[in-house]
C-alpha positions as CSV (number, residue, x, y, z in Angstrom):
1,X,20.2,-2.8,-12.3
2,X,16.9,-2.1,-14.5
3,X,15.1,-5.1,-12.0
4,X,16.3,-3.4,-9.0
5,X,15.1,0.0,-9.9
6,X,11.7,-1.4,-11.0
7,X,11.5,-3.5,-7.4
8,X,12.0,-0.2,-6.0
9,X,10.0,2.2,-7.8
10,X,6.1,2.8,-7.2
11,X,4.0,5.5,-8.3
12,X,1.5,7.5,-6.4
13,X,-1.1,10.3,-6.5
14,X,1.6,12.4,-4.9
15,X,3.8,12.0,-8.2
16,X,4.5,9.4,-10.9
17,X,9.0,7.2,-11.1
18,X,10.5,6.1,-13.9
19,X,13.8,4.5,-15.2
20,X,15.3,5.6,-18.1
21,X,18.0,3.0,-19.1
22,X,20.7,5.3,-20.7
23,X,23.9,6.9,-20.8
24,X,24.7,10.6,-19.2
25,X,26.9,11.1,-21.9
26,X,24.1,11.1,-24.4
27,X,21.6,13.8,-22.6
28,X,19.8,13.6,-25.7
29,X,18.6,9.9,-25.2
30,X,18.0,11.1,-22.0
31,X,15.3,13.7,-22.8
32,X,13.6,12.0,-25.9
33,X,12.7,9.1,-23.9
34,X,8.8,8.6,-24.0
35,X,9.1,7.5,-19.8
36,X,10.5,11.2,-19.3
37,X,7.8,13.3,-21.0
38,X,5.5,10.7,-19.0
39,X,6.8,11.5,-15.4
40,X,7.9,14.8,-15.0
41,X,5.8,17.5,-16.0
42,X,8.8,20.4,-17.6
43,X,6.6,23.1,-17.7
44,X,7.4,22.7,-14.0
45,X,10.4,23.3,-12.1
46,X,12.4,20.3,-11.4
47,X,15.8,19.3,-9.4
48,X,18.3,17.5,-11.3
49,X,20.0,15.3,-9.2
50,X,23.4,14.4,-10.2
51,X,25.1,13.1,-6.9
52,X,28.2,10.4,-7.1
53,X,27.8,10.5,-11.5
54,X,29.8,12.5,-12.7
55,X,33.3,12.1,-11.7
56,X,32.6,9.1,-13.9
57,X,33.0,11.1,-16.9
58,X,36.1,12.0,-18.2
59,X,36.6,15.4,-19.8
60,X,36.7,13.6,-23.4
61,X,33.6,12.6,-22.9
62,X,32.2,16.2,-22.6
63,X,30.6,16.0,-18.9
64,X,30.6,19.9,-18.8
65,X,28.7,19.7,-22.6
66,X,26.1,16.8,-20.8
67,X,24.6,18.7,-18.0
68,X,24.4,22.2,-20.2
69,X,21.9,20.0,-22.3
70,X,19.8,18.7,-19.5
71,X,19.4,21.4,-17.9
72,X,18.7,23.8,-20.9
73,X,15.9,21.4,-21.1
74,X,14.2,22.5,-17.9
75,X,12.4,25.6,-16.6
76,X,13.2,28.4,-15.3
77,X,13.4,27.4,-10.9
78,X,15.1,24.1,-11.7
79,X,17.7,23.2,-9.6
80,X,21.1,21.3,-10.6
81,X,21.8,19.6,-7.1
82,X,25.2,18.0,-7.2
83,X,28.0,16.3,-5.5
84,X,31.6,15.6,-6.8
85,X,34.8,14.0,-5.2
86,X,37.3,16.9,-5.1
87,X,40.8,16.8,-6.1
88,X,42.2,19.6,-3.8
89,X,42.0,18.1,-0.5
90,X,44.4,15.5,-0.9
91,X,45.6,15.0,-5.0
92,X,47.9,11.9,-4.3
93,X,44.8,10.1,-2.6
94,X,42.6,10.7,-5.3
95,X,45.1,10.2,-7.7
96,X,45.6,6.7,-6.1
97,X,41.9,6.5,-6.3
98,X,41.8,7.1,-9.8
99,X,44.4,4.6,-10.8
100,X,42.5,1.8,-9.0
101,X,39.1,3.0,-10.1
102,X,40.5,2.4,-13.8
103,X,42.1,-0.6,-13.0
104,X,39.0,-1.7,-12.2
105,X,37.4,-0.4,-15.4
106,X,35.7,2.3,-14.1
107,X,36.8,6.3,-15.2
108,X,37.4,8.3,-11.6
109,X,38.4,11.9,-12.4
110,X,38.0,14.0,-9.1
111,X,37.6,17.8,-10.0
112,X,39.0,20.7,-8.0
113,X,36.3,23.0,-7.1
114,X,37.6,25.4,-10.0
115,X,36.5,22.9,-12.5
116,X,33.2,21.2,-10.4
117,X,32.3,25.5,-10.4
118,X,32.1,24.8,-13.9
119,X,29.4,22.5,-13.9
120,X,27.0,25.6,-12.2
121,X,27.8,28.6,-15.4
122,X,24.6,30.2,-15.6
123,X,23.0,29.4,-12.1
124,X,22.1,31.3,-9.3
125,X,24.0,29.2,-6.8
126,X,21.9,28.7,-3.3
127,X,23.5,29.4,-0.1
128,X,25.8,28.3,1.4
129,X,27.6,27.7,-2.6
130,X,29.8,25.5,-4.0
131,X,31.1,23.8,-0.1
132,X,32.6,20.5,1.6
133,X,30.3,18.4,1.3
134,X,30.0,18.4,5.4
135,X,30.1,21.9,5.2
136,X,26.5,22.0,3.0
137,X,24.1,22.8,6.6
138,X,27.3,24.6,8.8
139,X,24.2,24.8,11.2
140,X,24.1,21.0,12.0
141,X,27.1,20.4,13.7
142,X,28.9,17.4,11.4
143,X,29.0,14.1,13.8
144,X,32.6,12.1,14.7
145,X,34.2,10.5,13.4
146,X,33.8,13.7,10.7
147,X,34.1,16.8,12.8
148,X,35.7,18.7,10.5
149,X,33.9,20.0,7.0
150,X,36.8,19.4,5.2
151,X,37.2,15.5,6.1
152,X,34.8,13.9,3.3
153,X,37.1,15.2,0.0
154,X,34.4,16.5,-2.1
155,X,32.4,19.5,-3.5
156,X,28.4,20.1,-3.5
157,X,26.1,22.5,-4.3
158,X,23.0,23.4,-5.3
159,X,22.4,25.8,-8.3
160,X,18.8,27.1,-9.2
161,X,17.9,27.8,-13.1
162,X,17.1,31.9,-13.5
């Protein structure tokens, strides 16, 4: 993974990458790493980008706890932008999901958009709110075979930092 990322990563005069090689359950690890301090200026607004991660936290493992301490880390004008497989489309899909996810080895807990709501306490949520995930730009008409908003089962949203 770590060869990959650095294959893909290259800096520029437009703005610096990193990789941080740690664990979203230990935010902490996360911000005291040198390589953060180094790219991102946090004086500055930033997006926090937390697309397809965290359904692969179970509630023991705090996930709600995890993104309060990253983002109590940024500035004012961040934005938490983030995607989540939903539970309340179809439960006994994701359910089924679930069980073969951990099979596998790999948590899956899909959230209903109760609990991925929880993730944005605090924000100013951006329009259009907490959606489908097809249903994020209802001006750009979704293309087949997903005509309908509610055909991808999950939640996104973006949530800006008063």
């Amino acid at each position: 993974m770590l060869a990959h990322a650095r294959a893909l990563m290259t800096s520029r005069p437009e703005g610096r990458t990193a990789f941080i090689a740690a664990d979203l359950r230990s935010p902490d690890t996360i911000l005291g790493d040198p390589a953060l301090a180094a790219t991102l200026d946090l004086e500055q607004p930033v997006a926090l980008m937390l697309i397809g991660i965290l359904h692969h936290l179970p509630d023991d493992a705090d996930p709600y706890g995890a993104v309060a301490t990253l983002l109590a880390a940024l500035p004012s004008g961040s934005h938490l932008v983030l995607v989540h497989p939903a539970s309340d489309f179809d439960r006994e899909a994701m359910v089924r999901m679930a069980a073969t996810a951990q099979r596998g080895g790999t948590p899956y807990v899909a959230r209903d958009k109760a609990e991925t709501a929880k993730f944005f306490d605090g924000l100013e949520m951006v329009e259009p709110g907490l959606v489908p995930i097809l249903g994020w730009r209802p001006d750009v008409e979704p293309s087949p075979p997903h005509g309908d908003v509610n055909s991808v089962w999950g939640w996104c949203g973006v949530g800006r930092k008063p």
